[in-house]
C-alpha positions, 0 to 999 in steps of 0.5 A, a space after each residue: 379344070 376343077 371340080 367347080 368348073 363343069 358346066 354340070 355344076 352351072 345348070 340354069 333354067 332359061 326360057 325356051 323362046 331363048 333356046 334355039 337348034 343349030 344347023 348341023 345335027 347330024 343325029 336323027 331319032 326314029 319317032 318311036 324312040 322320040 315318043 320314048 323321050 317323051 314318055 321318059 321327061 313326062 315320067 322322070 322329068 328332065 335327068 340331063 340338061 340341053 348343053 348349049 352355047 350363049 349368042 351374047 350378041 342375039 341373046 340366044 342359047 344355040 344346042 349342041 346337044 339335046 336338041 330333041 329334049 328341047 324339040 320335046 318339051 318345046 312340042 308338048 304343052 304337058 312338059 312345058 308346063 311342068 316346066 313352066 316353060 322353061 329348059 334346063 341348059 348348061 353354057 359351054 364356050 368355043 368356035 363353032 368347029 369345036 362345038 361341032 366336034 362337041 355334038 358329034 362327041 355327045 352323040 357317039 358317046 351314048 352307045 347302044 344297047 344290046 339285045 343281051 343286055 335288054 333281054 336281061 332286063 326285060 326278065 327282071 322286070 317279067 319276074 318282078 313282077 311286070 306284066 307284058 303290058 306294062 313292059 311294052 308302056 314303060 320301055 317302048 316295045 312293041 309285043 312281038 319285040 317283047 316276044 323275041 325277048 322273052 324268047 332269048 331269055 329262055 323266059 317264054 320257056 317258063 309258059 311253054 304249056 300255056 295258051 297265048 292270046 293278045 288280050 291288051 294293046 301297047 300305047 303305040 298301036 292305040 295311037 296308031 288306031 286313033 284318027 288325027 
């Protein structure tokens, strides 16, 4: 395959009316997660195409990995229009067994985060400046995740002699106090 040949190379914008899920995902997303998503595309826009393969016969783009990029975009009216409702897809080819080895190849290859590795960060973002409050908003943590962070880092040692009091509320339990 040369350089020129990668799908990465090839994006298009598509209207997602001509987007469609397979039936075989085996990847779910726990709705804090899909509302980090969410958070991530309305602030940073889309970073990574839906990879997706052509139905020449339909004239559709079947997913085979992105699906909940698509399932963001398609369920908010702030992303599609900024989209002006289009999704950015790239095209791969084969049979369906080697588009299902492909999804379960794109979902496996994402990898984890660790807690070593988040606290780390979290301590950089505190001592550059971020409040709790802005480190809960801008990376989905809820308080008492934030807490156990600082806790590992030996952050929370630093306010040792400090007195605590909850004086915000991150945007999940705002929206958990707003009635649909």
């Amino acid at each position: 395959m040369s350089l020129d040949d990668h799908p990465v190379n090839k994006v298009i914008w598509v209207p997602i009316i001509q987007v469609e899920p397979n039936g075989y995902n085996p990847n779910r997303v726990a709705r804090e997660e899909m509302n980090l998503l969410y958070l991530s595309i309305k602030k940073d826009g889309f970073t990574q195409p839906v990879v997706t393969v052509h139905d020449k016969s339909r004239n559709k783009y079947l997913i085979v990995d992105g699906f909940h990029r698509y399932f963001i975009a398609k369920s908010f009216a702030d992303v599609l229009e900024s989209t002006e409702g289009l999704l950015p897809i790239v095209v791969i080819s084969g049979g369906v067994n080697d588009l299902m080895a492909s999804t379960i190849r794109h979902n496996r290859a994402r990898g984890k985060h660790t807690v070593q590795g988040m606290s780390g960060l979290v301590f950089s973002m505190l001592r550059n400046g971020w409040r709790d409050e802005d480190v809960c908003n801008e990376i989905g943590l809820e308080p008492e995740e934030l807490l156990k962070l600082k806790h590992i880092t030996g952050f929370s040692r630093l306010f040792a002699n400090h007195e605590y009091s909850k004086s915000w509320k991150s945007s999940r339990e705002i929206e958990a106090e707003t009635p649909e």
